[in-house]
C-alpha positions in Angstrom: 134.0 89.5 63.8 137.3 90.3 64.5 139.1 87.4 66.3 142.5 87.4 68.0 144.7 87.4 64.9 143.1 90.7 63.9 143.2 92.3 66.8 146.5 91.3 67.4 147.6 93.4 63.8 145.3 96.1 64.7 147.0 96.5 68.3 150.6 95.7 66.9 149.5 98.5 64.2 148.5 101.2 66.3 151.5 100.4 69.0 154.1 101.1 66.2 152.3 103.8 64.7 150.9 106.0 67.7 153.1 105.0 71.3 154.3 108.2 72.5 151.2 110.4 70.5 149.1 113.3 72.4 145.8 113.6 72.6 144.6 116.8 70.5 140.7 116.7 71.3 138.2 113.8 71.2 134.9 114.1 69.2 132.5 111.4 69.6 130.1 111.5 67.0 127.8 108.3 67.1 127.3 108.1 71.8 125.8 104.5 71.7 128.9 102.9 70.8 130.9 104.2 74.4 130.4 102.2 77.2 130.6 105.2 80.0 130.6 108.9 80.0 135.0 109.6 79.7 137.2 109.3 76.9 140.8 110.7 77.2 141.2 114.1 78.0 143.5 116.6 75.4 147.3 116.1 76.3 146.7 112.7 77.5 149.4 110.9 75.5 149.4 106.9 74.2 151.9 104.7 76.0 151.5 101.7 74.3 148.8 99.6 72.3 148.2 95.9 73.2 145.3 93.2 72.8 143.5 91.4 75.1 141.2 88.6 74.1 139.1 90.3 71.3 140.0 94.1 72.6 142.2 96.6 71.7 143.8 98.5 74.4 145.0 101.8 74.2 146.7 102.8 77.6 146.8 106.4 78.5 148.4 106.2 81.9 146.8 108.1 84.9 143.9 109.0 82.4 143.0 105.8 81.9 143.1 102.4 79.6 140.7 102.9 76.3 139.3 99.5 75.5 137.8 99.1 71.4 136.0 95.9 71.1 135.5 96.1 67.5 132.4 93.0 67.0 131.3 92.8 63.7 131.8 95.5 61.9 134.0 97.7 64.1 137.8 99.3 62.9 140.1 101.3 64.2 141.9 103.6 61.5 144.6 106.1 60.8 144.0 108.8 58.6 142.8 107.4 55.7 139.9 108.2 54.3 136.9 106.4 56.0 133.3 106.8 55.3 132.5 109.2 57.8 129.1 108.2 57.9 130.4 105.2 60.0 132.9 107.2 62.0 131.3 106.7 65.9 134.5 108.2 67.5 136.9 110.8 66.2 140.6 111.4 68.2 142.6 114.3 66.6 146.4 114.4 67.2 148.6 117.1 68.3 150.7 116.1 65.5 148.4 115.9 62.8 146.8 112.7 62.4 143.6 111.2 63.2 142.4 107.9 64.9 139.2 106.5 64.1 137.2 104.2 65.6 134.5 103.3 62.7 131.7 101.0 62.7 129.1 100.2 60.3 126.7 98.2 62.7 128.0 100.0 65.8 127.3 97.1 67.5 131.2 97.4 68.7 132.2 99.2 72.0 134.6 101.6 73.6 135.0 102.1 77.1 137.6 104.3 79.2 138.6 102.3 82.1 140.6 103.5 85.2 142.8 100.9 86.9 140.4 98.9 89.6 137.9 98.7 86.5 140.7 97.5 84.1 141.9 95.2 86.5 138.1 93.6 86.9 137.6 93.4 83.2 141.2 92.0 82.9 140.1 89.3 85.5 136.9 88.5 83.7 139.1 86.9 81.1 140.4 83.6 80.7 144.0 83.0 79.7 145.6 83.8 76.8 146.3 80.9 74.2 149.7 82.5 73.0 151.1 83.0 76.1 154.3 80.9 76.4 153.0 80.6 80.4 150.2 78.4 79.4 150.6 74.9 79.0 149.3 71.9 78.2 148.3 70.5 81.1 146.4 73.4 81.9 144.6 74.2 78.6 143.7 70.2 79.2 142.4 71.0 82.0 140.2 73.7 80.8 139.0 71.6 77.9 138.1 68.2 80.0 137.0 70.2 82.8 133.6 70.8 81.0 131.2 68.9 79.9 129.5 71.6 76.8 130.7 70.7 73.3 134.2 71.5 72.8 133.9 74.2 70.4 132.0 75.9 73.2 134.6 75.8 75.6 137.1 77.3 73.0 134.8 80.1 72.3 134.0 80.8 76.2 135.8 84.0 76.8 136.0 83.3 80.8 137.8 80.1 79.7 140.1 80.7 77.3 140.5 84.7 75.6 140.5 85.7 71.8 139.3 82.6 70.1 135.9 83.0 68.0 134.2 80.8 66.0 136.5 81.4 62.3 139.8 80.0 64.5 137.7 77.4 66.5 136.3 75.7 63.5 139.9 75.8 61.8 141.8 74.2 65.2 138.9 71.8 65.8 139.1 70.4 62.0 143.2 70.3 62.1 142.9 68.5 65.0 140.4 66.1 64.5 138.3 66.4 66.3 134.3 66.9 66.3 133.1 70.6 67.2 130.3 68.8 69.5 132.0 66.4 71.2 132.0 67.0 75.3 134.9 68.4 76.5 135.4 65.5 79.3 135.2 62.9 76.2 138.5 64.6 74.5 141.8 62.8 75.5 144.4 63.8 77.0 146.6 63.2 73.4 143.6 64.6 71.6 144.2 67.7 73.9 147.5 68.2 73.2 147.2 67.8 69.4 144.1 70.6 69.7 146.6 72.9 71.8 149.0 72.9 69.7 146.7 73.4 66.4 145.5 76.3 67.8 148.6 78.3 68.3 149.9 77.0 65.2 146.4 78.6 63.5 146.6 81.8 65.6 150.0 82.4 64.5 149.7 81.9 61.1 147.0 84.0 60.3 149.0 86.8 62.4 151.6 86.2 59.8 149.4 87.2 57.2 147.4 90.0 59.1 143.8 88.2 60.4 140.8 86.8 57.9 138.8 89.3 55.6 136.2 88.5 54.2 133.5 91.5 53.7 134.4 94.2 56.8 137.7 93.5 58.8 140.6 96.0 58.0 143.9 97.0 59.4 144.5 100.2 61.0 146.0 101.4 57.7 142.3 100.3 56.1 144.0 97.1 54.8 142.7 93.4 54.1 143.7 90.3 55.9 145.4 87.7 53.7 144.5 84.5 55.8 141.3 83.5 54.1 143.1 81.5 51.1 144.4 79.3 53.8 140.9 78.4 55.5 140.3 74.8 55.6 136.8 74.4 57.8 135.3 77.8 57.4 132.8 78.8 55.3 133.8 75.5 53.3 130.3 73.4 53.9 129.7 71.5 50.6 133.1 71.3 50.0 135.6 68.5 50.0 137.8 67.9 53.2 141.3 68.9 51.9 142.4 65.7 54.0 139.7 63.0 53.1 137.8 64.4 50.3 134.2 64.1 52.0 132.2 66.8 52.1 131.8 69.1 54.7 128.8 69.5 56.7 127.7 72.4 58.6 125.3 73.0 61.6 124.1 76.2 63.5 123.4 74.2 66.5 126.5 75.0 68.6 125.9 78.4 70.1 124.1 79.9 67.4 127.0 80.0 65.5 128.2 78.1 61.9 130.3 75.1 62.6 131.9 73.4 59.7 133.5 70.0 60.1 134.3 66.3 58.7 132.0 63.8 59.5 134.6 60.5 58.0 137.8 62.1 60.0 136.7 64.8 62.4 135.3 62.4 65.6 
């Protein structure tokens, strides 16, 4: 699913393509994808496009802050041409163009929020692991504050916002350190060294516009470049690119695939 890398391009997409835009009509075509009866009204026009955590936020002013929370399958595109048989949500332009939020699964969301509930769902959130205000000490803190497997804490969107399991595994493996082991049982050094692999991951595959492998696009129906660069990931079997051992993977960890080291990864 979309992580923060790609929603980061997909917001920094849309911000540069639509700020300033007005609302022509809305046509929702597929209901079970919004979360609440409203969408933005015709002449409500886009101030700006940002992310937060796995969301895209479109902000509309007094109507209202549109958050997309594209899942698995979920994109948000301009023009184009889409299938339209996956088009859930259709916003027409007054100049011309077309935003669409398209989803194969539909098992992505869009919601209209006013301010108070913006400000809850905002609130709901942990921090954000690019922002220059966080720091060390208190991602530590969030980390050895715990006692769940690390790669749980990562992934805990009250704890930390954005990161999923693709840029857990990655940060986890260039640091060194086991997906399972307890938060309370990772140093203070080992800590730091996870901190700053995670930016360092997050940033990079901004660089080259998120991680596609079947069903993540760009708002301009483009494909992520970061998956070359994938060292954990979808690698089981496969030699570590530091030690040479292979890989081993485990579902065990929330459900979800984790891929690490078993000779270097402690």
């Amino acid at each position: 699913m979309p992580e923060l890398p790609e929603t980061e391009t997909i917001a920094r997409d849309l911000d540069g393509a639509l700020r300033g835009a007005v609302v022509r009509s809305v046509t929702v075509v597929r209901r079970d994808v919004l979360r609440g009866p409203a969408l933005p009204p015709p002449g409500a026009r886009i101030l700006g496009v940002h992310r937060r955590a796995k969301s895209v936020v479109l902000d509309f002013g007094p109507a209202g802050r549109m958050v997309v929370t594209p899942r698995f399958t979920g994109a948000l595109l301009i023009d184009g041409t889409p299938d339209e048989a996956y088009t859930c949500v259709r916003v027409a332009l007054a100049d011309g163009r077309t935003l669409r939020y398209h989803d194969v699964r539909r098992l992505g969301t869009v919601a209209l929020l006013d301010a108070s509930a913006f400000a809850a769902w905002d609130a709901s959130l942990g921090p954000e692991p690019l922002d220059p205000t966080l720091s060390v000490e208190r991602f530590s803190g969030i980390i050895r504050g715990s006692s769940r497997a690390v790669k749980s804490i990562l992934m805990d969107q009250k704890r930390l916002a954005g990161v999923g399991n693709i840029y857990a595994n990655e940060a986890l493996w260039r640091a060194s350190i086991r997906p399972s082991r307890r938060g309370r049982a990772v140093t203070r050094t080992a800590c730091a060294s996870l901190f700053h692999e995670l930016r360092t991951v997050l940033e990079e595959s901004i660089a080259l516009r998120g991680t596609t492998f079947r069903d993540y696009r760009d708002a301009f129906g483009g494909r992520g470049g970061f998956a070359a660069r994938l060292r954990a990931y979808g690698r089981a079997g496969e030699p570590c690119a530091r030690c040479h051992t292979p890989l081993v993977a485990s579902h065990a960890i929330e459900g979800r695939q984790s891929v690490w080291c078993p000779e270097c990864q402690r």
